[in-house]
One Martini backbone bead per residue (centre of mass of N, CA, C, O) as a GRO file, in nm:
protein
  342
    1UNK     BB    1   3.785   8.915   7.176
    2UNK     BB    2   3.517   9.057   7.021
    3UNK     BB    3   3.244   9.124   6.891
    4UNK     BB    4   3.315   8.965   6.583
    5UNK     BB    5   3.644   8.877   6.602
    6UNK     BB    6   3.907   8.704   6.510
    7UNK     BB    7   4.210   8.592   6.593
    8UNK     BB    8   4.351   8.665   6.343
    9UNK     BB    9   4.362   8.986   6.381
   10UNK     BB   10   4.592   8.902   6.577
   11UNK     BB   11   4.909   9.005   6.763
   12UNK     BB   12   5.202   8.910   6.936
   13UNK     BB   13   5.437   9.117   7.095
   14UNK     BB   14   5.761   9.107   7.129
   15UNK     BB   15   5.822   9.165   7.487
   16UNK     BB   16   5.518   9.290   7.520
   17UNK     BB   17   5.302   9.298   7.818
   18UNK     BB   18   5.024   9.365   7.613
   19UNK     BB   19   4.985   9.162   7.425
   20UNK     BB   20   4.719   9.185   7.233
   21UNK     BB   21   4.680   9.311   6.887
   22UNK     BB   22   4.448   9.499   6.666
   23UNK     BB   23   4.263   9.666   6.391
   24UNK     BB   24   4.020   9.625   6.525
   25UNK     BB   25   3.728   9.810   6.646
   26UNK     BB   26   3.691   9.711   6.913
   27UNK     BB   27   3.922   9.564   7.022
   28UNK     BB   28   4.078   9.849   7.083
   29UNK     BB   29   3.825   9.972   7.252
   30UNK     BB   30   3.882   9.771   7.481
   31UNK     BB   31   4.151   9.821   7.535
   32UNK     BB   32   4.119  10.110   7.610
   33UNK     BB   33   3.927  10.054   7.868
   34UNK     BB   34   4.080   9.909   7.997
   35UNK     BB   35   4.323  10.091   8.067
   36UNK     BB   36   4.176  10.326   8.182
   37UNK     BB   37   4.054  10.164   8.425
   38UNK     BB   38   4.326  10.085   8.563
   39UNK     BB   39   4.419  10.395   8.551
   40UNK     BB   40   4.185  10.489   8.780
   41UNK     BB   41   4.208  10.289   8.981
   42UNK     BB   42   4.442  10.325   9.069
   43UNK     BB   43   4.429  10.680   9.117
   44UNK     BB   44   4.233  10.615   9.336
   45UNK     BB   45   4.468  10.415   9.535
   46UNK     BB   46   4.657  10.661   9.523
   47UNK     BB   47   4.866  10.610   9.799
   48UNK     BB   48   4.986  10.287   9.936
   49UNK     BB   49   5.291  10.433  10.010
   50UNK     BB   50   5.537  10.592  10.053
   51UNK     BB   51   5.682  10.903   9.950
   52UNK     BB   52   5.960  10.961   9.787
   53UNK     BB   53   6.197  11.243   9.773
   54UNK     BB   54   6.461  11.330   9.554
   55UNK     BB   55   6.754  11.493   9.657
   56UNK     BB   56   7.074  11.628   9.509
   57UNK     BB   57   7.121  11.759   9.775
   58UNK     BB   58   7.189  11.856  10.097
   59UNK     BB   59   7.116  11.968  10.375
   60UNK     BB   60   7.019  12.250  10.312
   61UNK     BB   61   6.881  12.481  10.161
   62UNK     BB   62   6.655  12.610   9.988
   63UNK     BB   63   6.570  12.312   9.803
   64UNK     BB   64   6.539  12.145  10.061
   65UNK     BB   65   6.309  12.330  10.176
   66UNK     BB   66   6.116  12.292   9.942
   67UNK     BB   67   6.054  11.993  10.003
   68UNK     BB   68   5.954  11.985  10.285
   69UNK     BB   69   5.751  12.188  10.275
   70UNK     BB   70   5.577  12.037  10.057
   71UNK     BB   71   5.636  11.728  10.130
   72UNK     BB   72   5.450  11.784  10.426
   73UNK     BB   73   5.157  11.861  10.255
   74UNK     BB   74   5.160  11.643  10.075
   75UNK     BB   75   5.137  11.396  10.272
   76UNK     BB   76   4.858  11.475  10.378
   77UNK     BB   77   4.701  11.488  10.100
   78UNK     BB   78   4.738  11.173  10.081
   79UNK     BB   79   4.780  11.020  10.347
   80UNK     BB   80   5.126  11.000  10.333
   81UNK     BB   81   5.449  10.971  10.348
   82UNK     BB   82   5.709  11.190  10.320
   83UNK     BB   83   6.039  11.158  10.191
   84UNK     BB   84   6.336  11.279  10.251
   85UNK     BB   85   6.600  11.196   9.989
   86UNK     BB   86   6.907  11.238  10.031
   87UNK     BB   87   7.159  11.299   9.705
   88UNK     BB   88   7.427  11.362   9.663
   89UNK     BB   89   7.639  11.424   9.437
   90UNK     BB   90   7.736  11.397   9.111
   91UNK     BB   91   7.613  11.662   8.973
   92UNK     BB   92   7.293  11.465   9.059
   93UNK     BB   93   7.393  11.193   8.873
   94UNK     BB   94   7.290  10.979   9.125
   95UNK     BB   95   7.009  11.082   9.176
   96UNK     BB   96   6.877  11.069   8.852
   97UNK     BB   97   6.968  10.736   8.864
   98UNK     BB   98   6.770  10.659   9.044
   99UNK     BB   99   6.489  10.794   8.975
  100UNK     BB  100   6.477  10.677   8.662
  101UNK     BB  101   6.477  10.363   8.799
  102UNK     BB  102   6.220  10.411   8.936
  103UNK     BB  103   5.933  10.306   8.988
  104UNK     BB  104   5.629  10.393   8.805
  105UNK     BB  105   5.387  10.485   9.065
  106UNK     BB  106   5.441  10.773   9.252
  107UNK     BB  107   5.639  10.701   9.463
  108UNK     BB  108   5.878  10.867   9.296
  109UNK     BB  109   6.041  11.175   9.342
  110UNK     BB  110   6.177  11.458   9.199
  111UNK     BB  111   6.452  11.762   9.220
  112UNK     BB  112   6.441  11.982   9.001
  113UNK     BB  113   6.757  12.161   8.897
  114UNK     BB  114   6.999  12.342   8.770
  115UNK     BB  115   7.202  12.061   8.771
  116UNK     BB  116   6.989  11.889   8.622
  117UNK     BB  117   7.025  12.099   8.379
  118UNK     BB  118   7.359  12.057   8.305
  119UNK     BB  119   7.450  11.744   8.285
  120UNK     BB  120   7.448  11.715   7.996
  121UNK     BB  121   7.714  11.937   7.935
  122UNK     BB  122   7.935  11.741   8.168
  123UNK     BB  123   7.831  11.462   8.073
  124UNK     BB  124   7.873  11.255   7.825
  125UNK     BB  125   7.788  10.976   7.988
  126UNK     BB  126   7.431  10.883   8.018
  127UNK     BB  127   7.195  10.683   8.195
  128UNK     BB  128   7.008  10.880   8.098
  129UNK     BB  129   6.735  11.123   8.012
  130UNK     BB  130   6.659  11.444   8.151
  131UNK     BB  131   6.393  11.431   7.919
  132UNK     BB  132   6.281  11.116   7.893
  133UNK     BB  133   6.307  11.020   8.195
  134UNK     BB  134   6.088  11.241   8.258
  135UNK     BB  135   5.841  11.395   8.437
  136UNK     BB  136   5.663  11.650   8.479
  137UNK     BB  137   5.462  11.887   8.693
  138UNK     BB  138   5.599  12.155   8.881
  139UNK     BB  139   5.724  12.409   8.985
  140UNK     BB  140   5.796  12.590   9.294
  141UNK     BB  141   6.017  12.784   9.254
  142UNK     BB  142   6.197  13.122   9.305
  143UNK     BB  143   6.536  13.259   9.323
  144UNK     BB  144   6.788  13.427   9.447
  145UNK     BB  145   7.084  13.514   9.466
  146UNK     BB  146   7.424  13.589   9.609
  147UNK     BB  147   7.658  13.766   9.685
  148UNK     BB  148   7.931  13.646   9.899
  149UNK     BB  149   8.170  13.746  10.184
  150UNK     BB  150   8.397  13.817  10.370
  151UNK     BB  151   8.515  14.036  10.585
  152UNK     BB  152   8.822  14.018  10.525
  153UNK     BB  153   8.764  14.143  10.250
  154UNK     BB  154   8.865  14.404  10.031
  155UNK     BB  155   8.504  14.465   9.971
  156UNK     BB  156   8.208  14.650   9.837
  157UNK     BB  157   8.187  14.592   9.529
  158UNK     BB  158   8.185  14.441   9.219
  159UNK     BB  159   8.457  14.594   9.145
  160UNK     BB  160   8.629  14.485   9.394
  161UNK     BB  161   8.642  14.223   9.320
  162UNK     BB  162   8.740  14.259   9.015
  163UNK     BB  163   9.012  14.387   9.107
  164UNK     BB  164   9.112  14.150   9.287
  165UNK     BB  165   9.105  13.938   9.094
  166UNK     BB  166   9.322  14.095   8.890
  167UNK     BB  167   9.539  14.097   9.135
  168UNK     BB  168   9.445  13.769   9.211
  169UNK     BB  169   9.486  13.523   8.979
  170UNK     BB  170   9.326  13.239   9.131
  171UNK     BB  171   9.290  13.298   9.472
  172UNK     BB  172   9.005  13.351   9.442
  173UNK     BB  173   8.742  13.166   9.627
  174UNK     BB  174   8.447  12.967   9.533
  175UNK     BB  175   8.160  12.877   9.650
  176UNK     BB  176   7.961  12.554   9.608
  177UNK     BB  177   7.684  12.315   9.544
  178UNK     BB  178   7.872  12.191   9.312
  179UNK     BB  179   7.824  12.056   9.005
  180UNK     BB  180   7.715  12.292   8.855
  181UNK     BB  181   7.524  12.460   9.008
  182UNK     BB  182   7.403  12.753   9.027
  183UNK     BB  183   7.669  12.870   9.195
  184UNK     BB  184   7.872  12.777   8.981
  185UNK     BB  185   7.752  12.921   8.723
  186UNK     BB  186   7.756  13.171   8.902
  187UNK     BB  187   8.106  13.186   8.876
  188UNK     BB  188   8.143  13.150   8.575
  189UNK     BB  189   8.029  13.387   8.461
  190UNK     BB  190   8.162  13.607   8.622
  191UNK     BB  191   8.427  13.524   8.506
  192UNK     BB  192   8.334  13.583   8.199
  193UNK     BB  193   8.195  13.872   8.195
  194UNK     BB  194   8.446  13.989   8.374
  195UNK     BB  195   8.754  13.882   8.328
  196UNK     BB  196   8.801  13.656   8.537
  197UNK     BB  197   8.982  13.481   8.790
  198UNK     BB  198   8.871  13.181   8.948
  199UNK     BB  199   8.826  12.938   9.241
  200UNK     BB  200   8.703  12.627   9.270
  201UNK     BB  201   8.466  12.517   9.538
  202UNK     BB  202   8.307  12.191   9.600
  203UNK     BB  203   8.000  12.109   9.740
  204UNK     BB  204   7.717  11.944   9.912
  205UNK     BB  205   7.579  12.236   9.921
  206UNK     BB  206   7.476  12.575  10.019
  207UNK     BB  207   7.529  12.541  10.336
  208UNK     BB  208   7.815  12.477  10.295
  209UNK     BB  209   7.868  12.713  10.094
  210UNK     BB  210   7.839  12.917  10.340
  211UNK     BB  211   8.061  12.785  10.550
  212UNK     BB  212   8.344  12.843  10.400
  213UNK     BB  213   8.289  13.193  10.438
  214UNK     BB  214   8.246  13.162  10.755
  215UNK     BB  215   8.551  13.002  10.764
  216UNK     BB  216   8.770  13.077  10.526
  217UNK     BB  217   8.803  12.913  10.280
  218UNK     BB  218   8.671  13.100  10.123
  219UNK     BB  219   8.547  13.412   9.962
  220UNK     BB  220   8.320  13.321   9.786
  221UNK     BB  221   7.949  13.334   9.721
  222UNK     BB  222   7.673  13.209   9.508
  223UNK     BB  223   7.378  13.224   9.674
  224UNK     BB  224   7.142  13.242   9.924
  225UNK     BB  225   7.039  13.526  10.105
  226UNK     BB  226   6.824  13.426  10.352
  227UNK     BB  227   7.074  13.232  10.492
  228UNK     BB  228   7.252  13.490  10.566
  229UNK     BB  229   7.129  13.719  10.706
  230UNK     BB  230   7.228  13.663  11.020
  231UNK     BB  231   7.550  13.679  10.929
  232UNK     BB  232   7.512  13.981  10.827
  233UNK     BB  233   7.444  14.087  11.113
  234UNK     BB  234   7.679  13.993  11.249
  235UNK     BB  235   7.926  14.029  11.096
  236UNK     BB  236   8.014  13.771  10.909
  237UNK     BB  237   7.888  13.886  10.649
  238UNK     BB  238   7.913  13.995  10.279
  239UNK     BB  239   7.646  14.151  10.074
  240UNK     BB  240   7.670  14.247   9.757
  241UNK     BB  241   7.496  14.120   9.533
  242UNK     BB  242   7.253  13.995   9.302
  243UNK     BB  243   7.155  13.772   9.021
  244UNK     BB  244   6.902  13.936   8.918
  245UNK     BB  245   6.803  14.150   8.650
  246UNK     BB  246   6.631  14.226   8.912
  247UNK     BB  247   6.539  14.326   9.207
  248UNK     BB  248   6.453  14.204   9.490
  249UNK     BB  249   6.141  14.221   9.687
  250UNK     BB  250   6.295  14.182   9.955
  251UNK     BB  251   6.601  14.348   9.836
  252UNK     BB  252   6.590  14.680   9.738
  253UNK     BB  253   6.882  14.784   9.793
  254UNK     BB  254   7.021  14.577   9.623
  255UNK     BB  255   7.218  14.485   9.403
  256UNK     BB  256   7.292  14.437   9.052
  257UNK     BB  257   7.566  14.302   8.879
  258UNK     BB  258   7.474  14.415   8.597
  259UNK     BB  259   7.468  14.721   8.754
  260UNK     BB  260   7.792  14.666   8.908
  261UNK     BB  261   7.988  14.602   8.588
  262UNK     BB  262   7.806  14.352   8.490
  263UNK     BB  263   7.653  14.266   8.173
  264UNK     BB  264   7.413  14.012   8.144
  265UNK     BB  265   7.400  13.915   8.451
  266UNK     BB  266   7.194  13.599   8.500
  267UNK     BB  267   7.040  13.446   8.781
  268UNK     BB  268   6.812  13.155   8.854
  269UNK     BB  269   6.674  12.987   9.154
  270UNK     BB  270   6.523  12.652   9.090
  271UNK     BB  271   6.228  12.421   9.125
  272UNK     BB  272   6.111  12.073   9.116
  273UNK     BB  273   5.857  11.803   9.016
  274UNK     BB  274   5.970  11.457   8.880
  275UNK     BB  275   5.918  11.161   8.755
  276UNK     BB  276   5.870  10.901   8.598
  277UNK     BB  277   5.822  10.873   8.278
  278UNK     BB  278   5.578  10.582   8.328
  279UNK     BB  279   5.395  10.750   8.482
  280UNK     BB  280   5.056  10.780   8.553
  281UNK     BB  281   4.864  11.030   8.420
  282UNK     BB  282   4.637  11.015   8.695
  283UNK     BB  283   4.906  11.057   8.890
  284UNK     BB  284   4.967  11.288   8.783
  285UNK     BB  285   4.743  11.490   8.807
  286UNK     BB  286   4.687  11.453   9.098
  287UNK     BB  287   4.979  11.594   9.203
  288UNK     BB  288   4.926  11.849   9.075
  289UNK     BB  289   4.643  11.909   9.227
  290UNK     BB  290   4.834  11.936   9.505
  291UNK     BB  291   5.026  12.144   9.437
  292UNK     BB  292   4.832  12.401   9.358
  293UNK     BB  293   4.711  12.382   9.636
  294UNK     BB  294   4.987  12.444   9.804
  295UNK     BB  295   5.110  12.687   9.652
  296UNK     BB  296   4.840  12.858   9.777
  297UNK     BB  297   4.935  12.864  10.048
  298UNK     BB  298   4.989  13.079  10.284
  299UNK     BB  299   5.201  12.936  10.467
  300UNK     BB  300   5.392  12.838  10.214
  301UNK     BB  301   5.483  13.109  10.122
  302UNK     BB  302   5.610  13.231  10.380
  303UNK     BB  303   5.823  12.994  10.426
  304UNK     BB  304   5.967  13.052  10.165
  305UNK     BB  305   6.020  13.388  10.195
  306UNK     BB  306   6.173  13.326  10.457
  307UNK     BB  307   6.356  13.172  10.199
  308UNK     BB  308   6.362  13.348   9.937
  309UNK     BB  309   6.092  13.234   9.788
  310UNK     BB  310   5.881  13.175   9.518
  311UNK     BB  311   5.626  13.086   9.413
  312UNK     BB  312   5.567  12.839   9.070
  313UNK     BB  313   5.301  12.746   8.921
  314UNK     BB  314   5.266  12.505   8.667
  315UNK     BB  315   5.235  12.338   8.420
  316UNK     BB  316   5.369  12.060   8.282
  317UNK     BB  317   5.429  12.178   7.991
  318UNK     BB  318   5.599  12.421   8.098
  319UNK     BB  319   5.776  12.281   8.265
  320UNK     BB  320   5.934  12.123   8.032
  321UNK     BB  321   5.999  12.324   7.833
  322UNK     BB  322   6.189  12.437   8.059
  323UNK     BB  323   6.421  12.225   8.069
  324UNK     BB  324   6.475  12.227   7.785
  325UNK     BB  325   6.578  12.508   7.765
  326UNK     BB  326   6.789  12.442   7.980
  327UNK     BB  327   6.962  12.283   7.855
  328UNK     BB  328   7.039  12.366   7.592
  329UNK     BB  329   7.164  12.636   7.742
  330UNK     BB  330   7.390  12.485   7.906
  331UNK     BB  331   7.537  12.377   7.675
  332UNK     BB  332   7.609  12.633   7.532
  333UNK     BB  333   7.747  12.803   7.751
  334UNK     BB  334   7.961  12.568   7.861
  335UNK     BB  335   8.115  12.562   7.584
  336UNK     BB  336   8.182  12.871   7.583
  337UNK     BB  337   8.347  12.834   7.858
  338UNK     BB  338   8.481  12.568   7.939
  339UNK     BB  339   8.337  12.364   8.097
  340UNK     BB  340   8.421  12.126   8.335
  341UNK     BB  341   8.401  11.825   8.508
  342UNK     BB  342   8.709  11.810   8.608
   0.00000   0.00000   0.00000
């Protein structure tokens, strides 16, 4: 107790491993200066070891690179090494499980993007709450998908999509990244907007699913267009329109879907890092500050726009609101589609 304070005046909380607490103004004072001490101590020794930064999707393809740009970057700025450390599948909810679980002492960061606020309008019961269990920090990128085609299909604009989509409803075949995943949702939405049945076909990852366009395995797919831009010269691959609102400036010829005869079309694809909820607010803001710093060198904004990406750093709190818009956004899509985990 403090000088002047009776042990009367408090009492142990059961189960709480803060120990006693009490109504006293000083004894509170007291309790908050040491609370402070002690996160302040840590985050001035953090980090002590290894940070993991679990990725929810196959290595290749934009979001893996936007962790690894970022993540060899931080690791620097830390003195420790930073390891990406991929966990496709279950639609994300493999790796959010790990993530959500991981001790919250800053040693483990997670890469959010569009798949994983997606799962809860897809998984009816997931064990994490992808809102309460998780601190965001700030998105790292955002960048645009892009219809891409076999060769061997007789397409070359989004109406020819569309027309061919109507007259073998059922069999042309859309690869994507996943379950949930940007590229998923973008071939569900252009279905749902544009009134033709596609088939999905998920793989583990954006880099498998236009692999699977380049080996013919699929017709089409919406994914990362500077990932594809190679195949498109060699003319493995063609690319019919990008999936964003207004055209891309790094591919100011290339239409967009939505003025290509779907109105209404847009899709963006984002990532971000976010922490385990219990994470000490003081190890939150230095990394904030390590990533702000990231985000503005010339060298990785380079690197990323040369996978077709923009930086995006933002508030923590601006990060956390667009989640939750997130969230809602997909819970509404997702019903009005009757797009289903199964």
């Amino acid at each position: 107790p403090a000088e002047g304070c009776s042990p009367e005046g408090a009492q142990r909380i059961p189960g709480n491993g803060a120990g006693w607490v009490t109504s006293c103004p000083p004894c509170a004072l007291a309790v908050i200066a040491l609370f402070l001490t002690i996160s302040c101590t840590y985050a001035q020794e953090f980090p002590t070891k290894t940070i993991r930064l679990i990725v929810p999707l196959a290595p290749g393809g934009g979001n893996d690179t936007a962790a690894r740009v970022v993540g060899h970057r931080l690791g620097e700025a830390l003195a420790q090494q930073v390891v990406v450390d991929n966990r496709p599948g279950g639609g994300s909810v493999i790796a959010s499980e790990i993530a959500a679980r991981a001790p919250a002492d800053g040693h483990t960061l997670y890469l959010f993007s569009t798949n994983v606020t997606v799962a809860p309008a897809l998984q009816k019961k997931l064990s994490f709450d992808t809102i309460k269990d998780f601190a965001p920090i700030t998105r790292l990128t955002i960048a645009p998908g892009a219809l891409i085609v076999h060769p061997s299909l007789p397409v070359k604009t989004v109406n020819d999509v569309i027309a061919l989509a109507k007259a073998k409803p059922g069999e042309i075949t859309f690869g994507s990244a996943g379950l949930g995943s940007g590229s998923h949702l973008g071939g569900e939405l252009f279905t749902m907007l544009a009134g033709v049945k596609l088939l999905h076909v998920p793989y583990k990852g954006s880099a498998l699913a236009t692999a699977s366009v380049l080996g013919g395995e699929t017709s089409v797919a919406f994914t990362n267009p500077i990932g594809s831009l190679p195949h498109i010269k060699a003319g493995r691959l063609r690319m019919i329109a990008v999936t964003t609102a207004q055209r891309w400036p790094l591919l100011p010829d290339l239409p967009t879907i939505a003025e290509s005869g779907v109105p209404g079309y847009e899709i963006m694809i984002w990532n971000g890092l976010a922490a385990p909820a219990a994470t000490p607010r003081p190890v939150l803001e230095r990394l904030h500050r390590e990533l702000m710093r990231i985000l503005a060198m010339p060298e990785v904004n380079e690197l990323l726009a040369a996978d077709g990406s923009r930086t995006y750093p933002e508030t923590s709190q601006a990060f956390a609101a667009f989640i939750k818009y997130e969230v809602e956004k997909w819970i509404k899509v997702i019903a009005q589609a009757r797009i289903t985990a199964s």
